[in-house]
MIVOVEX-911697 format. One line per 2 residues: for each residue x, y, z of N, C-alpha, C. Coordinates in nm, 3 decimals. Example, Ala and Ser with C-alpha at 12.3 -4.5 7.8 and 13.67 -1.06 7.14 Angstrom:
2
1.319 -0.569 0.780 1.230 -0.450 0.780 1.320 -0.330 0.780 ~ 1.285 -0.225 0.708 1.367 -0.106 0.714 1.290 0.003 0.787
This chain:
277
0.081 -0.121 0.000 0.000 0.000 0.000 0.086 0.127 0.000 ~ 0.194 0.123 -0.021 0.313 0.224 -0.093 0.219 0.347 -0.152
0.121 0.291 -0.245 0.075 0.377 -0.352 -0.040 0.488 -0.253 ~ -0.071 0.428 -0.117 -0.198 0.498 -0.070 -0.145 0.638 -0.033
-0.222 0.749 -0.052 -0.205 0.878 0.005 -0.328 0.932 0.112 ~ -0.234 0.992 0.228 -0.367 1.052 0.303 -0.406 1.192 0.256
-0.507 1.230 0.259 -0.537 1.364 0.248 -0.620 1.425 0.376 ~ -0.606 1.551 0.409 -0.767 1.622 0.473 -0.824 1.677 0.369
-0.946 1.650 0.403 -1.072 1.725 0.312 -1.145 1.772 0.330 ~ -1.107 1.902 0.291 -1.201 2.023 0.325 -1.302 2.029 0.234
-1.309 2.006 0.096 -1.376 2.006 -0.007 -1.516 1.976 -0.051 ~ -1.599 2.037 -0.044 -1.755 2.007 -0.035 -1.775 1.870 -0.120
-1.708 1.872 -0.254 -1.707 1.769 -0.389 -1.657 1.640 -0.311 ~ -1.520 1.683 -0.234 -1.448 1.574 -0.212 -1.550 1.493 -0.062
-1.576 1.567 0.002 -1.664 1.505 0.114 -1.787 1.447 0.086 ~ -1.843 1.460 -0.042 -1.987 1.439 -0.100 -1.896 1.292 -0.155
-1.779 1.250 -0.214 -1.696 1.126 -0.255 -1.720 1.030 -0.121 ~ -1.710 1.096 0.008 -1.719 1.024 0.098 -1.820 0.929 0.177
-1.927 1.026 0.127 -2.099 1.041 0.157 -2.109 0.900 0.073 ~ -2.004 0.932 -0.072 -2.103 0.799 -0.149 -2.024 0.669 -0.107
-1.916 0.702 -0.076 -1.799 0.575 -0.031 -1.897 0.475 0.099 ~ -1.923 0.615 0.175 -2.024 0.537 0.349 -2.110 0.467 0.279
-2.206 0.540 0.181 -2.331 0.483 0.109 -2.295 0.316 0.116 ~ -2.198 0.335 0.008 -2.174 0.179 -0.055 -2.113 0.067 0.083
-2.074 0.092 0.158 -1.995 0.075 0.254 -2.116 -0.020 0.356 ~ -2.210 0.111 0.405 -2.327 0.047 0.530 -2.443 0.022 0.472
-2.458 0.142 0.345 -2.592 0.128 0.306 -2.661 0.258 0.313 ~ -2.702 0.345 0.233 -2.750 0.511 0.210 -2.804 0.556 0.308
-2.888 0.413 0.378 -3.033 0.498 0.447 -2.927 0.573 0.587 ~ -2.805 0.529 0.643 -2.739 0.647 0.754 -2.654 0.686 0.748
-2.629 0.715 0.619 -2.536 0.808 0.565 -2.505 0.965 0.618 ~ -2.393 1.011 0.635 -2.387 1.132 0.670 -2.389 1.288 0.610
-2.527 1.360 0.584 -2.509 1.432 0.492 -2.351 1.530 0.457 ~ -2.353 1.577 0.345 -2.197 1.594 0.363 -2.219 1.785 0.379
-2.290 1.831 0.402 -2.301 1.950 0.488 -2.251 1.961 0.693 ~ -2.279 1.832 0.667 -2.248 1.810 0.850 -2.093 1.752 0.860
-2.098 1.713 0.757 -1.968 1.673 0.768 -1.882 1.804 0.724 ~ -1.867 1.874 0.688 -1.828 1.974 0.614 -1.796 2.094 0.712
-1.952 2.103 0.844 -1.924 2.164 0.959 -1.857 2.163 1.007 ~ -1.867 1.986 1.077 -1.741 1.981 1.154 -1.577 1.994 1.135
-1.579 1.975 1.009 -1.406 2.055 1.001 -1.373 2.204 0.998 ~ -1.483 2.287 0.974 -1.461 2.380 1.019 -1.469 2.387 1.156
-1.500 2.305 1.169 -1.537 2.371 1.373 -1.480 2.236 1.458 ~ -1.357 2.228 1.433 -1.223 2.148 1.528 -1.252 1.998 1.480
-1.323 1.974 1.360 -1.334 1.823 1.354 -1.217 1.808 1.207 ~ -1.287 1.689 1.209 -1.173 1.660 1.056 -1.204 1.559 0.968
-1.212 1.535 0.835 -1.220 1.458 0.714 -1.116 1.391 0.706 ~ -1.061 1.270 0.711 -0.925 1.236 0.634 -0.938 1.128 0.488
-0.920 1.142 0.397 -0.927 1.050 0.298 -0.806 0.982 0.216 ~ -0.777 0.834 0.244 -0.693 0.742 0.197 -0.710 0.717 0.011
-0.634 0.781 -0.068 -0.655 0.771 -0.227 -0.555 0.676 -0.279 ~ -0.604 0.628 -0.332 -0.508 0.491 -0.471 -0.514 0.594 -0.581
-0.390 0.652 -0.581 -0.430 0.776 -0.748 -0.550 0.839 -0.757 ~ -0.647 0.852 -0.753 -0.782 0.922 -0.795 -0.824 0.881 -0.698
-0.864 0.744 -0.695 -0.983 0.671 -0.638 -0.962 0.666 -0.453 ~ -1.080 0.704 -0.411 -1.059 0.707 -0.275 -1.105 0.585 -0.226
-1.002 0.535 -0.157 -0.988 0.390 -0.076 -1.029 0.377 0.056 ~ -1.066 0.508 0.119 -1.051 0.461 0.268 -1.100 0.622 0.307
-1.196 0.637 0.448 -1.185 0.761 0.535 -1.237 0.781 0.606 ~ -1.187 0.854 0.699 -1.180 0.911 0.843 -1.271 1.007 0.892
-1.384 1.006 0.966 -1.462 1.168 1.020 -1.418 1.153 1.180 ~ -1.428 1.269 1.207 -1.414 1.295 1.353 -1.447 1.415 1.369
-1.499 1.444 1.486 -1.571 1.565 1.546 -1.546 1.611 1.686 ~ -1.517 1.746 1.708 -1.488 1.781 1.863 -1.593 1.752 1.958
-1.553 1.669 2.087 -1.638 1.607 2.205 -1.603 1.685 2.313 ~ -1.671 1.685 2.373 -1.623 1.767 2.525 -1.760 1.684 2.631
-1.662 1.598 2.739 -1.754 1.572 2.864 -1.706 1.649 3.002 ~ -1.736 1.772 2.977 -1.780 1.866 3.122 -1.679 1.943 3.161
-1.530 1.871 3.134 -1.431 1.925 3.192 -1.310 1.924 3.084 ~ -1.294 1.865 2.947 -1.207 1.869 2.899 -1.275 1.824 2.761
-1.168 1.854 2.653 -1.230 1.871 2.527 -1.131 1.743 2.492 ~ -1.182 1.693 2.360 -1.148 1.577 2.322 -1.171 1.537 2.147
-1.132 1.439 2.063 -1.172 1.452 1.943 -1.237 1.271 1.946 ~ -1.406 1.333 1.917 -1.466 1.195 1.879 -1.434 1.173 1.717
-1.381 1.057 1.755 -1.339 0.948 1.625 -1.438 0.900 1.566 ~ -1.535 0.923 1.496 -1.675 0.881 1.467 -1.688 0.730 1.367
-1.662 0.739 1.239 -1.669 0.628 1.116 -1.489 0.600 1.067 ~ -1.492 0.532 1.041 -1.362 0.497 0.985 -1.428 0.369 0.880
-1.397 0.431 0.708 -1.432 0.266 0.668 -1.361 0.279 0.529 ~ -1.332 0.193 0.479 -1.234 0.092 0.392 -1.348 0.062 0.275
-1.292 0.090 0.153 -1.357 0.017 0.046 -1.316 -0.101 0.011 ~ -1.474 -0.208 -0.011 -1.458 -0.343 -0.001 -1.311 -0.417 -0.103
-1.276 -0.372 -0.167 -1.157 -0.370 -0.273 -1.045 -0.351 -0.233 ~ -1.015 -0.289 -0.080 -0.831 -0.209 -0.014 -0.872 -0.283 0.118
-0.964 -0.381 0.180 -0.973 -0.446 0.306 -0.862 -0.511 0.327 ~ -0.809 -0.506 0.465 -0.713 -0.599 0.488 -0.564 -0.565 0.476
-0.558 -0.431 0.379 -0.394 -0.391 0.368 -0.362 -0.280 0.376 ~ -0.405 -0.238 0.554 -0.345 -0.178 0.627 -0.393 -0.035 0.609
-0.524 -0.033 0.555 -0.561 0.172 0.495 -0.609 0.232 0.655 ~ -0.680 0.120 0.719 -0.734 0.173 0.843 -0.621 0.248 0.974
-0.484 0.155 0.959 -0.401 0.185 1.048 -0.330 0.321 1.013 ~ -0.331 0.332 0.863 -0.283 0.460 0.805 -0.377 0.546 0.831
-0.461 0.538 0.814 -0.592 0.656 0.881 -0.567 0.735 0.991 ~ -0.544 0.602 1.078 -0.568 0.664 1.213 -0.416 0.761 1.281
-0.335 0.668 1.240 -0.209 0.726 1.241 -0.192 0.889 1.204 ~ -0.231 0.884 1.088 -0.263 1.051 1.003 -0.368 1.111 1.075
-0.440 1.062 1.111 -0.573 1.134 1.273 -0.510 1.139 1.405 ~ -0.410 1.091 1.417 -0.326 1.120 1.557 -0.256 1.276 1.474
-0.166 1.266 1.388 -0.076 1.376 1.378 -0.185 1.466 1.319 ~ -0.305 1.464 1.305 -0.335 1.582 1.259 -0.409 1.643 1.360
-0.477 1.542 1.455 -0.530 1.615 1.569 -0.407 1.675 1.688 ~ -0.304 1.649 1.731 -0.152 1.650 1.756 -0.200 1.831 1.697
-0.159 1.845 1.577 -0.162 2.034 1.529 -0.262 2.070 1.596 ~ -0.399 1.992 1.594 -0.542 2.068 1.583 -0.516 2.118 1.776
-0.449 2.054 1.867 -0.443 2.047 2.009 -0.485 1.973 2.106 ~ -0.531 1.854 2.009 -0.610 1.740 2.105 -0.499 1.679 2.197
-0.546 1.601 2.311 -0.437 1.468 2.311 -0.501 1.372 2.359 ~ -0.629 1.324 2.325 -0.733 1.203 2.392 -0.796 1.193 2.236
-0.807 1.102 2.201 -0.879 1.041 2.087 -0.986 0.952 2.112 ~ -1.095 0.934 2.148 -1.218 0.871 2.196 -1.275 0.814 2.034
-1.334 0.677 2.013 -1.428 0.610 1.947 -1.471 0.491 2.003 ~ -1.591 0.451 1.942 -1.615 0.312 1.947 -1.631 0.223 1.881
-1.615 0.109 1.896 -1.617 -0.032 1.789 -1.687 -0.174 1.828 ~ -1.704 -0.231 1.776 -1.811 -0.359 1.806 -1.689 -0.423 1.858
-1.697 -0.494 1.963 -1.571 -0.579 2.056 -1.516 -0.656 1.988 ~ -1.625 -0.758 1.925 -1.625 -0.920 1.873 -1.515 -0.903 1.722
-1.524 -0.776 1.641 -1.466 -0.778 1.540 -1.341 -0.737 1.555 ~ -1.274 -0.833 1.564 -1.116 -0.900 1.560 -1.027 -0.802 1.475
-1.033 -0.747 1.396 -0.995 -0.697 1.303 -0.966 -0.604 1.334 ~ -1.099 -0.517 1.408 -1.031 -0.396 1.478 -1.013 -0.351 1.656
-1.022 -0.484 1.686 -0.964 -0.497 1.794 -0.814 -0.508 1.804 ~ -0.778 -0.575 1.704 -0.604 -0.599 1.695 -0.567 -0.467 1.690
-0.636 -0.348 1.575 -0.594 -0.272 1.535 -0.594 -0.161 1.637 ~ -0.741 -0.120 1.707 -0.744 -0.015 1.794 -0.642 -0.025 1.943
-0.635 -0.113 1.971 -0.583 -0.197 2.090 -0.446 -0.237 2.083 ~ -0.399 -0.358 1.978 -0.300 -0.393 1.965 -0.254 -0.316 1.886
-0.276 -0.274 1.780 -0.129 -0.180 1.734 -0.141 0.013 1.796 ~ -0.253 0.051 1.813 -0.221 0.196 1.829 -0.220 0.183 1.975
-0.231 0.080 2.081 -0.225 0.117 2.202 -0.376 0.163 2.273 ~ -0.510 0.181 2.226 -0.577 0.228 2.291 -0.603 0.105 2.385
-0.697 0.193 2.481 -0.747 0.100 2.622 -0.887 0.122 2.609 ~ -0.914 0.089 2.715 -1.089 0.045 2.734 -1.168 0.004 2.859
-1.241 0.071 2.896 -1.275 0.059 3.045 -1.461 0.092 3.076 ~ -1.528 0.108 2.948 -1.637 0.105 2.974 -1.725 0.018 2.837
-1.804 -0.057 2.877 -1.860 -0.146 2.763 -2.055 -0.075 2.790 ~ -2.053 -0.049 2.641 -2.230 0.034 2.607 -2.291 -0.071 2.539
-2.384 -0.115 2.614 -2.551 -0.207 2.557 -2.624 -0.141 2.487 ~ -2.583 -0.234 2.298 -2.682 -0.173 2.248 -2.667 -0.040 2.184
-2.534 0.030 2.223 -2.512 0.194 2.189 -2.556 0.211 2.086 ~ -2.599 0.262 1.967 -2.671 0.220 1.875 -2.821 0.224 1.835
-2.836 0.143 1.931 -3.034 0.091 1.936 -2.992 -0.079 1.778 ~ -3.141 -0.088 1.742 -3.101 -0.208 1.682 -3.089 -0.109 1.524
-2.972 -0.178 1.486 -2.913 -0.111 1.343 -2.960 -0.209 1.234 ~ -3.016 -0.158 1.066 -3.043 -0.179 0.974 -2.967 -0.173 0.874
-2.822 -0.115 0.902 -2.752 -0.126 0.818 -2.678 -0.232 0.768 ~ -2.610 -0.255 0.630 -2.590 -0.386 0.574 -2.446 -0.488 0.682
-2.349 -0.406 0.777 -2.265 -0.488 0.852 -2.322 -0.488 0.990 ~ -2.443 -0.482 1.046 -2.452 -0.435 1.207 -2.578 -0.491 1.185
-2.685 -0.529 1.103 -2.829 -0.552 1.120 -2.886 -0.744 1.196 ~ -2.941 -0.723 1.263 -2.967 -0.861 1.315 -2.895 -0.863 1.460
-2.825 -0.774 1.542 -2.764 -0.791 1.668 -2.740 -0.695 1.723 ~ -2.818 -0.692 1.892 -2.762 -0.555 1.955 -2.624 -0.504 1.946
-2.630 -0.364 1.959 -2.500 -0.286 1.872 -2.425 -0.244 2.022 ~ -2.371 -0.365 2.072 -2.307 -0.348 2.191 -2.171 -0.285 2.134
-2.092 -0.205 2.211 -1.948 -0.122 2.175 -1.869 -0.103 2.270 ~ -1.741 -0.082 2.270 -1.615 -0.079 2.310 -1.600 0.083 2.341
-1.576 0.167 2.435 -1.561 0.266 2.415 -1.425 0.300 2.454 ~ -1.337 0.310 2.342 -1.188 0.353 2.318 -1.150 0.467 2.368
-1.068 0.481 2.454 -0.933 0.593 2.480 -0.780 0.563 2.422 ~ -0.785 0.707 2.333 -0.628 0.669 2.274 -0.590 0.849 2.319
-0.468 0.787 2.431 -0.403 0.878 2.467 -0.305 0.926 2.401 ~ -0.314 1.034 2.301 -0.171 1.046 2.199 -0.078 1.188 2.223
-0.077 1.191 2.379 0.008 1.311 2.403 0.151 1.229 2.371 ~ 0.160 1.123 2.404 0.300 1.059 2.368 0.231 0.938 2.311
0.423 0.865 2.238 0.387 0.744 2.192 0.359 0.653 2.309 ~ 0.307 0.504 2.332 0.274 0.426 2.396 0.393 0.348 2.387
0.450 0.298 2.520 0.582 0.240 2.534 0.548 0.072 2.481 ~ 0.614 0.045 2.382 0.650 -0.104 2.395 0.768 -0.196 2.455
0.668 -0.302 2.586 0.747 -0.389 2.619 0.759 -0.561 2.587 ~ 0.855 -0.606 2.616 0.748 -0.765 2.561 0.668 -0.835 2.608
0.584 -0.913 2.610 0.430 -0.978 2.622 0.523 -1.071 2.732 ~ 0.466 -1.118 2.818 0.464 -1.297 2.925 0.547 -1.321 2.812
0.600 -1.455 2.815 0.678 -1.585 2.780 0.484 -1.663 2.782 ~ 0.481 -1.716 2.651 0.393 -1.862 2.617 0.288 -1.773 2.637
0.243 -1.646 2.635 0.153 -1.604 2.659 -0.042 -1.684 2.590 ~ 0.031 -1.672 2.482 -0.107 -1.771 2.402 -0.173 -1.856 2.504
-0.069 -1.990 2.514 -0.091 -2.083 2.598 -0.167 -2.059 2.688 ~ -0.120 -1.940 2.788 -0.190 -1.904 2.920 -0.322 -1.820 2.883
-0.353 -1.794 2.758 -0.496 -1.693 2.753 -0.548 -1.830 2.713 ~ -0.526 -1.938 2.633 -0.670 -2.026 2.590 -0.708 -2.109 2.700
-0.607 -2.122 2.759 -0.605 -2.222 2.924 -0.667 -2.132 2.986 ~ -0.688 -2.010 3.071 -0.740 -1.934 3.134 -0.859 -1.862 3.096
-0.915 -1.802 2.990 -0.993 -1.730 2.906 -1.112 -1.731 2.992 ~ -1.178 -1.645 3.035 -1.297 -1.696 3.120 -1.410 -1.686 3.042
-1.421 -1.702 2.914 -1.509 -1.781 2.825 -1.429 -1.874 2.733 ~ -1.468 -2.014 2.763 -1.454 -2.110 2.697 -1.544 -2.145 2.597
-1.458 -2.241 2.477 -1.528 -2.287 2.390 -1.532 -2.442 2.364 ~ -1.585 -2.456 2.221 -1.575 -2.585 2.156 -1.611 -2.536 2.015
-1.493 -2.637 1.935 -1.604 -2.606 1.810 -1.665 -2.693 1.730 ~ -1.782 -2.650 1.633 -1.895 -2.749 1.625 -1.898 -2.719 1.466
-1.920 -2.747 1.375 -1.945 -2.732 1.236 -1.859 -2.632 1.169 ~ -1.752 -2.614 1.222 -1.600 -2.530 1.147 -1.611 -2.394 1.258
-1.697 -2.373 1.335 -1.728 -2.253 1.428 -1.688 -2.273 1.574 ~ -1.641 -2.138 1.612 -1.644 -2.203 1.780 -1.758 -2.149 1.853
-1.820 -2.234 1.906 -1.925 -2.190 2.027 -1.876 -2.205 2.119 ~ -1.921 -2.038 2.188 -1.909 -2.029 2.339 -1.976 -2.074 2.434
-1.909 -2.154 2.537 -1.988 -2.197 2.645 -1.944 -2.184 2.792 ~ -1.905 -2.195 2.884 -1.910 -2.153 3.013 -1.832 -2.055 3.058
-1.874 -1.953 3.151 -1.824 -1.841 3.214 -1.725 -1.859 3.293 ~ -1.636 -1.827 3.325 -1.573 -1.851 3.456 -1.603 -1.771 3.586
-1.563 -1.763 3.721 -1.590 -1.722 3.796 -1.483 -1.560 3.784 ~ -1.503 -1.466 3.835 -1.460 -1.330 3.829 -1.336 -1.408 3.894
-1.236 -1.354 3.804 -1.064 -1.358 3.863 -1.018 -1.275 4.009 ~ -0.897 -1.313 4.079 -0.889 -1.286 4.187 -0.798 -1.152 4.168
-0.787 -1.018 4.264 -0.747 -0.912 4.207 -0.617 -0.926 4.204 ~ -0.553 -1.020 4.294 -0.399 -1.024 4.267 -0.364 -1.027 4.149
-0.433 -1.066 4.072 -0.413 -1.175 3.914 -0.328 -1.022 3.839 ~ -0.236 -1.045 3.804 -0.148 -0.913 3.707 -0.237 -0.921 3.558
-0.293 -1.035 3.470 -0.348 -1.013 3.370 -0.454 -1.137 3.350 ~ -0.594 -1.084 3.324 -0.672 -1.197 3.239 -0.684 -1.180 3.126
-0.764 -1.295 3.054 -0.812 -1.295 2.924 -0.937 -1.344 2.880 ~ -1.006 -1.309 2.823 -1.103 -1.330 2.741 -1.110 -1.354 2.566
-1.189 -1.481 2.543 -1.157 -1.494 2.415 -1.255 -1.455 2.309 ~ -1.281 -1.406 2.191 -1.376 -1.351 2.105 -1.334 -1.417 1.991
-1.447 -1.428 1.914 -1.388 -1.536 1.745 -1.287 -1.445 1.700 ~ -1.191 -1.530 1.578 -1.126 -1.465 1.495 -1.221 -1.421 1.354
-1.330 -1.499 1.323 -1.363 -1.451 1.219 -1.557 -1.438 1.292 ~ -1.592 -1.378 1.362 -1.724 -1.275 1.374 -1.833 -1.285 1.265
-1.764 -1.226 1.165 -1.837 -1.194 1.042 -1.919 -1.279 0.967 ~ -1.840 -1.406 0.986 -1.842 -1.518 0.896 -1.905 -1.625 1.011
-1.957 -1.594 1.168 -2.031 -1.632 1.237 -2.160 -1.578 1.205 ~ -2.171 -1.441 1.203 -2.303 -1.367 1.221 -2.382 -1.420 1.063
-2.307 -1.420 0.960 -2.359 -1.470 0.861 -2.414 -1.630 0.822 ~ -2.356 -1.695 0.877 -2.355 -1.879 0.918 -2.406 -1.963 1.025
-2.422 -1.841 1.114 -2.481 -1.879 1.234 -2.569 -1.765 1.334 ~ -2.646 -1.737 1.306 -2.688 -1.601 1.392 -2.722 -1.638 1.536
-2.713 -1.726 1.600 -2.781 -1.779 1.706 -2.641 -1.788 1.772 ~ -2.528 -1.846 1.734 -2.395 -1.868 1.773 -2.371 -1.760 1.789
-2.347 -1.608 1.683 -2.311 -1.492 1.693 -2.392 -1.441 1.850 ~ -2.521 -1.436 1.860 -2.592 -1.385 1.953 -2.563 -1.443 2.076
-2.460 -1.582 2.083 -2.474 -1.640 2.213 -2.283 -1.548 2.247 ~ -2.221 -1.514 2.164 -2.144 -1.484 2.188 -2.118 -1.330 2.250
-2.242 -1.253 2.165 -2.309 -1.159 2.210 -2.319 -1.110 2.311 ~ -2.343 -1.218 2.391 -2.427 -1.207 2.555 -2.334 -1.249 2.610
-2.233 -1.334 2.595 -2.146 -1.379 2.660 -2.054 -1.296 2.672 ~ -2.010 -1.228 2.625 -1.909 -1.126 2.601 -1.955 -1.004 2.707
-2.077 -0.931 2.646 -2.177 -0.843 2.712 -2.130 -0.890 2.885 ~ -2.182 -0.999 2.943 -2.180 -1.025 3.094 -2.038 -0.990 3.139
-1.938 -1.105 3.040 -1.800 -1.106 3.131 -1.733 -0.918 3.104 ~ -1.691 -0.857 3.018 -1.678 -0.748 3.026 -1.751 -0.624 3.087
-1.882 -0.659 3.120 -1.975 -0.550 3.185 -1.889 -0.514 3.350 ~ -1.930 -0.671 3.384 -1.854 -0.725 3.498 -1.696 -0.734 3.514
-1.627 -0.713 3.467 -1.449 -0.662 3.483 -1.436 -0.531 3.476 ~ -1.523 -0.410 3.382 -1.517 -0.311 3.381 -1.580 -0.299 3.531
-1.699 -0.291 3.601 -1.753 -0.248 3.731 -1.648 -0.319 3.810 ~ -1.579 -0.388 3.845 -1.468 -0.448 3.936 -1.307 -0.368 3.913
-1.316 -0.304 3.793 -1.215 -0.225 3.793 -1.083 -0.244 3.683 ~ -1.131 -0.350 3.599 -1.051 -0.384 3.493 -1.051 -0.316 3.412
-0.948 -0.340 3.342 -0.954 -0.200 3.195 -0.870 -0.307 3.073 ~ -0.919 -0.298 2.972 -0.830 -0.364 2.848 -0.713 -0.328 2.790
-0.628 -0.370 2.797 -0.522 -0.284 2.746 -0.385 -0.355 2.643 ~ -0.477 -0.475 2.571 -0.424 -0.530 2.533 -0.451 -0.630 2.429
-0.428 -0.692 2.306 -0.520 -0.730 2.209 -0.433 -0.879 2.153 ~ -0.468 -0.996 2.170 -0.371 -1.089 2.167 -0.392 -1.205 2.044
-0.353 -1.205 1.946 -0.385 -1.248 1.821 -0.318 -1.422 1.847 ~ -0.435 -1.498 1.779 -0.378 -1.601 1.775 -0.300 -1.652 1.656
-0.273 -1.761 1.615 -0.219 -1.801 1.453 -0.341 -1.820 1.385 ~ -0.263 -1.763 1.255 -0.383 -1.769 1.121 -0.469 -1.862 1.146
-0.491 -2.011 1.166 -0.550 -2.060 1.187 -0.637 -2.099 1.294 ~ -0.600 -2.033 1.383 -0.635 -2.007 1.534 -0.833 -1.975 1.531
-0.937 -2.038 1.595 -1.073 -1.982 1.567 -1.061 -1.881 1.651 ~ -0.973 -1.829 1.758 -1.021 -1.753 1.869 -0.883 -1.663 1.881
-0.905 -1.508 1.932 -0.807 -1.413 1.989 -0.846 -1.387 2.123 ~ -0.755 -1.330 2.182 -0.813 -1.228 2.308 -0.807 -1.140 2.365
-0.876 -1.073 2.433 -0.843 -0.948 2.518 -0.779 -0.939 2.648 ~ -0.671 -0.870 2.659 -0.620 -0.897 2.801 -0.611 -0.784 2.892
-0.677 -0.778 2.981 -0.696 -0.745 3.050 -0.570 -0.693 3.219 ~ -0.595 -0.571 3.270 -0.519 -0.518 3.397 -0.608 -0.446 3.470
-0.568 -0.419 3.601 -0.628 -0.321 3.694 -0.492 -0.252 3.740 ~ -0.358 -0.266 3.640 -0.245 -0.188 3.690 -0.298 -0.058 3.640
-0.250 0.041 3.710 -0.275 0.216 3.703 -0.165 0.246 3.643 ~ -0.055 0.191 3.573 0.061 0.274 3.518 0.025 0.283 3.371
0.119 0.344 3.293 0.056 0.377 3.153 0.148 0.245 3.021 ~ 0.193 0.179 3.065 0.281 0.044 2.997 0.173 -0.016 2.880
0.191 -0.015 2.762 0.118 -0.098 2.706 0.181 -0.187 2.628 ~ 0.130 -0.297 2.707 0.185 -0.470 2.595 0.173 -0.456 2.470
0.262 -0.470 2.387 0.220 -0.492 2.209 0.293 -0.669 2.184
């Protein structure tokens, strides 16, 4: 992806490109008119758009947030045309949304994302470092659009602290090992899928790190199995509701091998700012 370029876009034409990119992307009917979008970069937000030569591959909205006491930049849509998935436009996005909010004066980057999708859990988590400490039921309401329709729109609500870079140290020794052995949702799998089945009991606070496991491929559950997707749903929903109110925070995103059905989230209640990659 050598060839990708970021841009900001201020451009009424060029943001109306974007309007049709979301279109094709979720589906027209919640699309963002591109007058609102257009606002918010005048008024502390920002457009970013990923181009292959002409054609725009990939882009970024975000809009200024403020809860009560400090201002912040909500990270709103981030999406990829079905044709550039997979090689790396999203991480370039965001990267170019750190240094441009960095000028604009931010240093907290707030969004949210569906937990279960692996893809950008590695990405928000494991490569840029964000954390995570509050899980929303449903945030959303029930969605009709073509990737989210058929399942409450439960979300992840991301902090990416980008006054500095995030220190990398190295992970446990055998770490894998110790998240599928420990995971306090277990599985099995049944017709090429893994179903989730028993909870574990809430970990003890001494514990320096847990884990929790979520499919590697989501997508290709919710489509093949909607009943499996939904049990994972809920399963997920309980054990994270419950680590966040006890005081856990995510801070860590643990990929298995390509062939692996399951990743995980790992979990601390340490207060220092260290993040595992």
């Amino acid at each position: 992806m050598e060839s990708i370029e970021i841009r900001t876009l201020t451009d009424m034409k060029d943001l109306e490109d974007v309007r049709r990119l979301e279109s094709e992307i979720w589906g027209a009917h919640d699309s963002i008119p591109s007058h609102q979008t257009l606002t918010a970069v005048k008024n502390g937000g920002m457009v970013l758009g990923a181009y292959d030569g002409g054609r725009l591959a990939g882009f970024q909205y975000s809009f200024p947030g403020f809860n009560g006491t400090s201002v912040y930049l909500c990270s709103h849509i981030l999406g990829t045309h079905p044709d550039y998935r997979n090689q790396g436009i999203g991480e370039k996005l965001k990267l170019a949304q750190r240094k441009e909010a960095l000028k604009l004066g931010y240093s907290l980057i707030t969004w949210t994302y569906d937990p279960l999708e692996s893809i950008n859990g590695y990405l928000n988590i494991g490569k840029l470092g964000g954390t995570c400490s509050q899980y929303v039921e449903n945030c959303y309401g029930e969605m009709e659009d073509l990737l989210n329709r058929g399942l409450p729109s439960d979300r992840f609500l991301v902090e990416w602290d980008i006054s500095e870079a995030a220190r990398q140290i190295p992970r446990p020794e055998d770490e894998l090992q110790t998240a599928a052995a420990e995971s306090l949702i277990s599985w099995h799998m049944e017709n090429g899928l893994p179903i989730p089945l028993d909870i574990k009991e809430s970990p003890l606070s001494k514990e320096e790190f847990i884990y929790t496991a979520i499919p590697a491929d989501f997508r290709r559950i919710r489509e093949t199995s909607p009943d499996t997707a939904l049990a994972w749903r809920m399963k997920t929903r309980m054990v994270f509701s419950r680590l966040f109110q006890e005081g856990w925070s995510v801070v860590r995103f643990l990929k298995g091998p390509k062939e692996s059905p399951v990743h995980f989230y790992v979990l601390t209640k340490n207060s220092n700012d260290e993040v595992y990659i």
